[in-house]
C-alpha positions as CSV (number, residue, x, y, z in Angstrom):
1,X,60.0,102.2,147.8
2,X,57.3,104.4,146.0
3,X,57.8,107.4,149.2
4,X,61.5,107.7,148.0
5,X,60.3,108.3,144.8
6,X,57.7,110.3,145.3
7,X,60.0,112.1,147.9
8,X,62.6,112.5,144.7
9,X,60.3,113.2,142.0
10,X,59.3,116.2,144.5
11,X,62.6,117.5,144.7
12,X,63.6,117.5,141.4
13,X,60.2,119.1,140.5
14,X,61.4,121.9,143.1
15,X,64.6,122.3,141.6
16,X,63.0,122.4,138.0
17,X,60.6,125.4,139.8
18,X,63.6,127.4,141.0
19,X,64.9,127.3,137.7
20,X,61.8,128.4,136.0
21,X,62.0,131.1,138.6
22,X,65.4,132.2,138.0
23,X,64.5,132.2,134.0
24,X,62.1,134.1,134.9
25,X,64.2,136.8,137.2
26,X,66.8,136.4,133.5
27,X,63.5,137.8,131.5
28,X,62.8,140.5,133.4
29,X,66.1,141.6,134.1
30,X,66.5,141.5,130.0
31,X,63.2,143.2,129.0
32,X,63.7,146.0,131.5
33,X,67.5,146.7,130.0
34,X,65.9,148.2,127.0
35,X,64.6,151.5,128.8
36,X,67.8,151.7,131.3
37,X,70.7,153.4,130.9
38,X,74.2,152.2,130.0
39,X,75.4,152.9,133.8
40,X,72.7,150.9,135.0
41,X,73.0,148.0,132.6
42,X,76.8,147.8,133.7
43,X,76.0,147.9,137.5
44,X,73.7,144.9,136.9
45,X,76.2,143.3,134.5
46,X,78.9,143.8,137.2
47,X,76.8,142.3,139.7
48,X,76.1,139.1,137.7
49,X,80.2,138.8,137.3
50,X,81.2,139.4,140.5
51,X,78.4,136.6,141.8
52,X,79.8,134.4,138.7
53,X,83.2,134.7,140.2
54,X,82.3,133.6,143.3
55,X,80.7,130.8,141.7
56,X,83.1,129.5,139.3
57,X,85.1,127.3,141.1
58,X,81.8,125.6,142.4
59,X,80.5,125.2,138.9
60,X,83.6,123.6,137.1
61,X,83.2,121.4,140.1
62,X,79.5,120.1,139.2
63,X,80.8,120.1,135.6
64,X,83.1,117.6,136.4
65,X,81.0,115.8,138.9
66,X,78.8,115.2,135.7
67,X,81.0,114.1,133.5
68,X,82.2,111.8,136.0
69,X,78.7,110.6,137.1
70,X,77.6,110.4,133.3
71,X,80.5,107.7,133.0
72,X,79.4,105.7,135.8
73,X,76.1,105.4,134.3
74,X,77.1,104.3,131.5
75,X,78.7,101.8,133.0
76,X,76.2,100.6,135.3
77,X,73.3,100.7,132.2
78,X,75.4,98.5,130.5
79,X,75.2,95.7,133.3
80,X,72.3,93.3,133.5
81,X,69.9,94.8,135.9
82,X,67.4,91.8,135.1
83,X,70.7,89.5,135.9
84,X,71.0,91.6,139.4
85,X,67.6,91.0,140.4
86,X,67.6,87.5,140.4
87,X,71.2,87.2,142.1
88,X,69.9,89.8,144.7
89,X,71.9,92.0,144.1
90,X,69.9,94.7,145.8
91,X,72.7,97.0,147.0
92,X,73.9,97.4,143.5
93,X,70.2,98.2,142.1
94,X,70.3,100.7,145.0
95,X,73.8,102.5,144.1
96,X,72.6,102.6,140.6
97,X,69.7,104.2,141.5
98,X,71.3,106.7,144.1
99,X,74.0,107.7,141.1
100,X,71.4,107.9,138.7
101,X,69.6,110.5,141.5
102,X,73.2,112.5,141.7
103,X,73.4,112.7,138.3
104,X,70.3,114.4,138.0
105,X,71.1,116.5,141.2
106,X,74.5,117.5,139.6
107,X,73.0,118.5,136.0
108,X,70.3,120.5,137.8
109,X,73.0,122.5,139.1
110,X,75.0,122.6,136.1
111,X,71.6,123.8,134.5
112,X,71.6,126.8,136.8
113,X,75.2,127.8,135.9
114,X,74.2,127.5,132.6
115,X,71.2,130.4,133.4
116,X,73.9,132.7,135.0
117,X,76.3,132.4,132.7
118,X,73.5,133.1,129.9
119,X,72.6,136.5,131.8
120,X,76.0,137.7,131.5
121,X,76.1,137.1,128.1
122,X,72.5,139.0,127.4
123,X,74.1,141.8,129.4
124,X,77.1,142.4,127.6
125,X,75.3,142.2,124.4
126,X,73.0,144.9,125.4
127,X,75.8,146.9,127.2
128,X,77.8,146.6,124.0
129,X,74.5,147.7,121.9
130,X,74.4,150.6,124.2
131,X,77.5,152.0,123.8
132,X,77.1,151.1,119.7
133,X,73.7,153.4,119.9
134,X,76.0,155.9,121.8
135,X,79.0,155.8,119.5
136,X,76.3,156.5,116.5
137,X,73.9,159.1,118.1
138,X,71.9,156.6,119.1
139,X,71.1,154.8,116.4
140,X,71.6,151.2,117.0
141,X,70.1,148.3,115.2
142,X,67.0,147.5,117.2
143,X,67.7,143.9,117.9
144,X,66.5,144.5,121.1
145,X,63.3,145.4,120.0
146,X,60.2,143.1,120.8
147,X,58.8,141.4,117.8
């Protein structure tokens, strides 16, 4: 029992890496806005759409998934695990534990969405600042500015 949750802890620690390394990728792609042009900003921005578009359907899936997998685990919390244990009910303990694992999986993923999604955003703030610093000689607020 301890190597599958070693083996688990592991993977979510992996998956909790590749989103540190796509917040990462976010913060440089946000810090280096600031010195490019408004063309450029809008070729990354339309990148980031197009790859969200592709993505959407997949991430309304998870999004559901969660919810879903958030009921059942209500659910199953709310049973007596002690109660299991001495019944043996050791396939329940186990489907408990593998939709508790899912649910982590699923809001992992829903986590990354979340990061995409976010980088849009920053991009059409800073395209939108862009065109405002164009529009008034370039003299936009500096909310981009590092403090």
């Amino acid at each position: 029992m301890g190597e599958k949750i070693d083996n688990f802890v592991n993977t979510l620690r992996e998956n909790l890496n590749a989103i540190d390394d796509r917040l990462q990728s976010v913060k440089s792609t946000i810090d280096s806005t600031s010195k490019e042009t408004q063309a450029t900003v809008q070729s990354k921005l339309d990148e980031v759409k197009t790859k969200l578009n592709d993505r959407k359907h997949e991430f309304e899936q998870y999004k559901a998934k969660l919810a879903v997998q958030a009921e059942e685990l209500k659910v199953k919390a709310e049973s007596n695990v002690q109660e299991m244990k001495m019944s043996w009910k050791i396939n329940e303990l186990n489907r408990r534990a593998n939709t508790a694992e899912e649910y982590a999986t699923t809001a992992i993923a829903v986590a990354v969405a979340a990061i995409d999604e976010a980088e849009e955003a920053m991009l059409i703030a800073i395209a939108a600042k862009l065109d405002a610093g164009e529009e008034n000689g370039g003299s936009s607020s500096s909310s981009l500015d590092h403090k």
